[in-house]
C-alpha positions as CSV (number, residue, x, y, z in Angstrom):
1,X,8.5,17.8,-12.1
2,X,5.0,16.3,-13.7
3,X,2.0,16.7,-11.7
4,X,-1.5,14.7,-12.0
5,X,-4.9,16.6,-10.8
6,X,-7.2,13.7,-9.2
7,X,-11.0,14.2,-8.9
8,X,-13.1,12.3,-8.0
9,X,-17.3,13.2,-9.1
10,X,-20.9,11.7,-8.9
11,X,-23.5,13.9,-10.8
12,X,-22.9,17.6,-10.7
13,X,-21.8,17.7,-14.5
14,X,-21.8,21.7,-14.6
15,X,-19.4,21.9,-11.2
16,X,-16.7,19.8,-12.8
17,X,-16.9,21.2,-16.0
18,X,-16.0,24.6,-14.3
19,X,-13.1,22.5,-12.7
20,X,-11.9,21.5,-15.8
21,X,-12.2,24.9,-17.6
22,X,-10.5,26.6,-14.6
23,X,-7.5,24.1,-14.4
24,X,-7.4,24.9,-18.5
25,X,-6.0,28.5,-17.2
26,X,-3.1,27.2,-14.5
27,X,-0.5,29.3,-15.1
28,X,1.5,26.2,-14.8
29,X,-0.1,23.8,-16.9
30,X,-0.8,19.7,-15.2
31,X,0.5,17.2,-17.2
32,X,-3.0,15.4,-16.3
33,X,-6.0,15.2,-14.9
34,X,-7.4,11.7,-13.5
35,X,-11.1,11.2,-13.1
36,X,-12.9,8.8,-10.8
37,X,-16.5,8.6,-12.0
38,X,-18.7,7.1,-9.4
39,X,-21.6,6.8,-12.1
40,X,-21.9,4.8,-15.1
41,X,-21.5,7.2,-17.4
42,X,-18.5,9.4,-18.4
43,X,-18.6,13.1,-18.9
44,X,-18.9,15.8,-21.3
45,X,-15.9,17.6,-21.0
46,X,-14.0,20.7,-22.7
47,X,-11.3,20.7,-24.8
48,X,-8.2,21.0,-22.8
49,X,-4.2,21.5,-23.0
50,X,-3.5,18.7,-20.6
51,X,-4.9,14.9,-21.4
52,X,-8.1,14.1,-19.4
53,X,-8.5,10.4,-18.3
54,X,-12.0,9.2,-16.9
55,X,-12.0,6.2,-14.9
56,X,-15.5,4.9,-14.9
57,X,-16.1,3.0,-11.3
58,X,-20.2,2.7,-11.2
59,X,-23.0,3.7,-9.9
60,X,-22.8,1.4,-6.4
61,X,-22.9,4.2,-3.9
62,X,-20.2,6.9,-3.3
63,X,-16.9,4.8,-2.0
64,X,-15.4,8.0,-1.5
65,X,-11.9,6.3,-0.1
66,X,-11.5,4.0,-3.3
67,X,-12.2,6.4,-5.9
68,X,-9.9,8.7,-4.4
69,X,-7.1,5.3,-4.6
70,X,-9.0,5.0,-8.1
71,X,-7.4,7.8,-9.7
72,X,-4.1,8.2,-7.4
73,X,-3.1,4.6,-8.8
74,X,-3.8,5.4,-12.5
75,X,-2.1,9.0,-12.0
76,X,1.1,8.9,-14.0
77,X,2.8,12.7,-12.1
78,X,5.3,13.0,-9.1
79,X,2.8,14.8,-7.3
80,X,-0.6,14.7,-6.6
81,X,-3.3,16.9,-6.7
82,X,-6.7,16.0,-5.3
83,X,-9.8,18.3,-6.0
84,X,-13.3,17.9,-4.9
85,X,-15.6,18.2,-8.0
86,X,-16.8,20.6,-6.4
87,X,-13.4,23.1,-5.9
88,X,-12.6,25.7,-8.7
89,X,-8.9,26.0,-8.6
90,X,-7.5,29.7,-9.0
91,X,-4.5,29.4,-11.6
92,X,-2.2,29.9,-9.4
93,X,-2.9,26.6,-7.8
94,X,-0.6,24.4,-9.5
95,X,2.3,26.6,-9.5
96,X,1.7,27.5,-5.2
97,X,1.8,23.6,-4.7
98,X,4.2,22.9,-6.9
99,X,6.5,25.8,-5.3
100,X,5.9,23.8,-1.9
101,X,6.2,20.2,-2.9
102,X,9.9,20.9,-4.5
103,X,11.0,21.3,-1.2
104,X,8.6,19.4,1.4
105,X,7.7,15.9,1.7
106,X,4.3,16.8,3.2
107,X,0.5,16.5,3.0
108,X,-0.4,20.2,1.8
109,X,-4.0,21.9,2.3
110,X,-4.7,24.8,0.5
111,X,-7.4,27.7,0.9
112,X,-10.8,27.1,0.4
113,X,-13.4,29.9,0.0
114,X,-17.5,29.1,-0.3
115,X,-19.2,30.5,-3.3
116,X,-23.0,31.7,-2.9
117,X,-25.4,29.9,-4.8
118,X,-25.5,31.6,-8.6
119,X,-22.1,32.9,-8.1
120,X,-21.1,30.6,-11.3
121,X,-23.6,31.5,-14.0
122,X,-21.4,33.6,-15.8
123,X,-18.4,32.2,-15.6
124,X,-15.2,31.9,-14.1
125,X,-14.7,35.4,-12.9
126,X,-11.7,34.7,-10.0
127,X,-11.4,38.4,-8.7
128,X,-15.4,38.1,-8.6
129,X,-15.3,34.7,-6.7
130,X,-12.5,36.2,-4.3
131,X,-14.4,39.3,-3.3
132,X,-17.6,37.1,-2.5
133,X,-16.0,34.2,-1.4
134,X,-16.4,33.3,2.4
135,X,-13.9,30.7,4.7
136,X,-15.8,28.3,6.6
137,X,-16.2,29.2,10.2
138,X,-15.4,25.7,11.6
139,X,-11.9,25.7,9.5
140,X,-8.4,27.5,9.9
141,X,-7.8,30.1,8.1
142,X,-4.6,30.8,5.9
143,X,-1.1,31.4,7.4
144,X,0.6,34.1,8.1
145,X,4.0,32.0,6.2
146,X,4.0,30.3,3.4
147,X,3.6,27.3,5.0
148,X,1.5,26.6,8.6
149,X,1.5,23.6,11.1
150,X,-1.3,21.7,11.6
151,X,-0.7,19.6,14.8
152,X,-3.6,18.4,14.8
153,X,-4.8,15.4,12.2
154,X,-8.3,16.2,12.5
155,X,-8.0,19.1,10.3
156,X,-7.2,16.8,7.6
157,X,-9.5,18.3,4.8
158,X,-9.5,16.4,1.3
159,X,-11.4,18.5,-0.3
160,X,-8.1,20.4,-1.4
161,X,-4.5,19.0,-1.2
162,X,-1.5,17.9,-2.6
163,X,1.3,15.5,-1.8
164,X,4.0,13.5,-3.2
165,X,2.9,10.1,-5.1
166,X,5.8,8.3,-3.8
167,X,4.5,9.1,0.2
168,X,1.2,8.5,-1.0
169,X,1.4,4.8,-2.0
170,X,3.7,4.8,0.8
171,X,1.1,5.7,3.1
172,X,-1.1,3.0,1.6
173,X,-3.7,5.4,0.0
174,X,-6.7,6.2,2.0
175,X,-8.3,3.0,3.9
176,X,-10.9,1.9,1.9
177,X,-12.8,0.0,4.9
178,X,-14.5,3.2,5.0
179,X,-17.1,2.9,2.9
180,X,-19.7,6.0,1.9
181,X,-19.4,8.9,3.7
182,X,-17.1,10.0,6.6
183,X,-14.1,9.3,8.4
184,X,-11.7,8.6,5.7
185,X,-10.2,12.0,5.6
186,X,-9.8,12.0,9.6
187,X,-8.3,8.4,9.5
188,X,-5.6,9.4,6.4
189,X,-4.8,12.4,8.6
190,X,-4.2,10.0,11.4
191,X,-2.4,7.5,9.4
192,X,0.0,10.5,8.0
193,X,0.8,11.6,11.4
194,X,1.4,8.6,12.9
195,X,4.0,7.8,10.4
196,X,5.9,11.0,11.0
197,X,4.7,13.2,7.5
198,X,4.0,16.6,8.2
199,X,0.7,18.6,7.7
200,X,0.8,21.9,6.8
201,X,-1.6,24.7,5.8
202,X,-0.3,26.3,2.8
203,X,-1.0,30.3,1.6
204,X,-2.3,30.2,-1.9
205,X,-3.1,27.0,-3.6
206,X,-7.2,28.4,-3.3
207,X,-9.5,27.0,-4.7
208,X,-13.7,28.3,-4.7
209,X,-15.9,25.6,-3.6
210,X,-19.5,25.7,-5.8
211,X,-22.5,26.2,-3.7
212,X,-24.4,22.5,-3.5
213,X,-27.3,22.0,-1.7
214,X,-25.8,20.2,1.8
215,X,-26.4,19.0,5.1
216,X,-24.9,19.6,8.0
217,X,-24.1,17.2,10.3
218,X,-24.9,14.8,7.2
219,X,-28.4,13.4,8.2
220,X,-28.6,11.9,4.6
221,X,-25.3,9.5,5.4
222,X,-26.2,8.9,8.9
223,X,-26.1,4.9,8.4
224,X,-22.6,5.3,6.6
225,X,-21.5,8.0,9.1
226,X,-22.3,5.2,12.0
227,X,-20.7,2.5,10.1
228,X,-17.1,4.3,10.1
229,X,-17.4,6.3,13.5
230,X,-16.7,2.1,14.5
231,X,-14.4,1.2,12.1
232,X,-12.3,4.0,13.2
233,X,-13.1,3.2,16.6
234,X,-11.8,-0.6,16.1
235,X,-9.0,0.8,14.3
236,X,-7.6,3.6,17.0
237,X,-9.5,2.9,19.9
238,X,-12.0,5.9,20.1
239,X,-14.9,7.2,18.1
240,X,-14.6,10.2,15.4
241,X,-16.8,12.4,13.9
242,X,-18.1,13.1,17.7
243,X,-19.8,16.3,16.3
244,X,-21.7,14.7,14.3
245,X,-22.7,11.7,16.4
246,X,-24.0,14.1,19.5
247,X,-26.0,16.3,16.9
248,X,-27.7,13.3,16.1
249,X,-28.0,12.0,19.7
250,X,-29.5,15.0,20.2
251,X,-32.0,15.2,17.3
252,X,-33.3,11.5,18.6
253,X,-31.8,9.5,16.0
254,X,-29.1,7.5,17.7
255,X,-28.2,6.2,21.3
256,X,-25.2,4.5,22.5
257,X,-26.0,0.8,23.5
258,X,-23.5,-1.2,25.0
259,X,-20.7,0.9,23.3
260,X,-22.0,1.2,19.5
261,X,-24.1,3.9,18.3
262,X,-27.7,2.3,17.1
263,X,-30.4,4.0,15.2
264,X,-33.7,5.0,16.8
265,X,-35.7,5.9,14.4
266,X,-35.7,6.7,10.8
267,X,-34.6,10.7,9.5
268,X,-37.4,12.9,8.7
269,X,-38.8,16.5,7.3
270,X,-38.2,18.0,10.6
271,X,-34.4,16.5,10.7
272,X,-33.3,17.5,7.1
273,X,-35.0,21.3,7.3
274,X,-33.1,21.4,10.9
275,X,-29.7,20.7,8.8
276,X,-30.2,21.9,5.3
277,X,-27.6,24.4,3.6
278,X,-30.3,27.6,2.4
279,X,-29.8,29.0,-0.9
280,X,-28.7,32.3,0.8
281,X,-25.7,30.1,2.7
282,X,-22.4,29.3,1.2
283,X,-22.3,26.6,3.4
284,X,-24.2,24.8,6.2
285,X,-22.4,24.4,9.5
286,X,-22.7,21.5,12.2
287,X,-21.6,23.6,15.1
288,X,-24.6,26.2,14.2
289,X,-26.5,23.4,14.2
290,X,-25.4,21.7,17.5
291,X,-25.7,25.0,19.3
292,X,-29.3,25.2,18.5
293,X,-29.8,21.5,19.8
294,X,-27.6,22.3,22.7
295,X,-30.0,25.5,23.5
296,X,-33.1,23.1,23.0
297,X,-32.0,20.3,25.3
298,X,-29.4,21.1,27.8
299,X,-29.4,18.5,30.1
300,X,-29.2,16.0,27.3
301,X,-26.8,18.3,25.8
302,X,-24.6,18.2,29.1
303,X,-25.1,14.3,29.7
């Protein structure tokens, strides 16, 4: 049974050298780990027990849906595990997917746990990081089982899951019509539904996601986030990422005209303070975020 870790990164050297160290203590050692560089340079990595291929794409934005096709195709394992640059992996992680994909043909999410800022600068402490850890209040939390249902495909989360290659390429990868940031992850989840694979929550597999300064809804991709809302929309026949599109129908920036979502004006101080993570947050929220819009402008909120 071989099994390739796929990453994907862009800047934020320190967070996937942590990655790298903390997959460097799996109790069940990868046979890989496949890199997707959206820069043009490679990293500076540790030494490791496991080869460590860096696939250099460029620095032409952050084609979050290719790089993640980037390093599935050049992964040589059975079974695939993508990581966020972002996600320290506890060593168990390997062996708890591992234990899961031996026996289901599935698309498997792990646990994910929000570090505060500083909770990194000295090192990879794991029963530190699980004592100060937080989940995210807009996500599921672990199951009670080994394995959970999801039933739904918009809790598709790629910041932390596993599969088998084979129903991978199967699938046809993640579409890469989606270009920057958002809707990609909703539309695999769709596309893994629709052709009968399974979902499931798994218990274990964690991993520690590094604190990053953020926004939330993404104000920074808000061209790119308008962009796929309507390939999605052309492709199923309704808009995702609603959340996100009334937070920013709310803040003024967009309208829908005529059925597509069109800009209004440019974002500004006022839009990224309203949606910046703090340093004292392990994570920014959207639906904190809506709420206070909603409690500015009900009527709009309600129409």
């Amino acid at each position: 049974m071989t099994v390739s870790i796929c990453t994907l990164a862009h800047g934020r050297s320190a967070h996937l050298v942590n990655v790298v160290r903390a997959l460097d203590l799996q109790t069940e050692t990868p046979d890989e780990l496949v890199i997707a560089v959206m820069q043009n340079e490679a990293y500076d990595l540790p030494e490791t027990r496991f080869p460590v291929r860096q696939i250099l794409m460029g620095a032409d934005g952050i084609p979050l849906a290719s790089a993640r096709n980037t390093a599935a195709e050049a992964a040589h394992g059975e079974h695939l595990i993508f990581l966020d640059v972002d996600c320290i992996p506890e060593p168990s992680l390997v062996a708890d997917y591992l234990a899961q994909l031996r026996s289901v043909d599935a698309v498997l999410m792990g646990e994910v746990l929000y570090l505060p800022s500083g909770a990194t600068a000295e090192g990879l402490d794991f029963d530190r990081f699980a004592a100060i850890g937080v989940k995210h209040s807009d996500r599921a939390g672990p199951p009670v089982e080994a394995l959970g249902d999801c039933t739904d495909y918009r809790c598709f989360w790629s910041l932390n899951f596993a599969m088998r290659r084979a129903t991978f390429v199967a699938l046809g990868g993640f579409d890469e019509r989606y270009v920057g940031y958002g809707g990609e992850d909703t539309d695999f989840g769709r596309v893994a539904m629709t052709a009968g694979v399974p979902i499931n929550w798994v218990r274990g597999a964690r991993v520690y996601h590094q604190y990053h300064p953020h926004h939330m809804p993404p104000v920074h991709h808000i061209d790119s986030v308008i962009a796929n809302a309507a390939r999605f929309r052309d492709k199923w026949g309704h808009f995702t990422m609603e959340h996100w599109l009334k937070a920013f129908t709310l803040m003024g920036l967009i309208t829908l005209r005529d059925g597509e979502h069109v800009r209004l004006r440019e974002v500004g101080e006022d839009d990224l303070a309203l949606t910046r993570q703090q340093a004292d947050q392990p994570y920014a929220s959207t639906s904190v975020v809506l709420a206070q819009l909603e409690a500015r402008a009900p009527a709009i909120a309600a129409a």
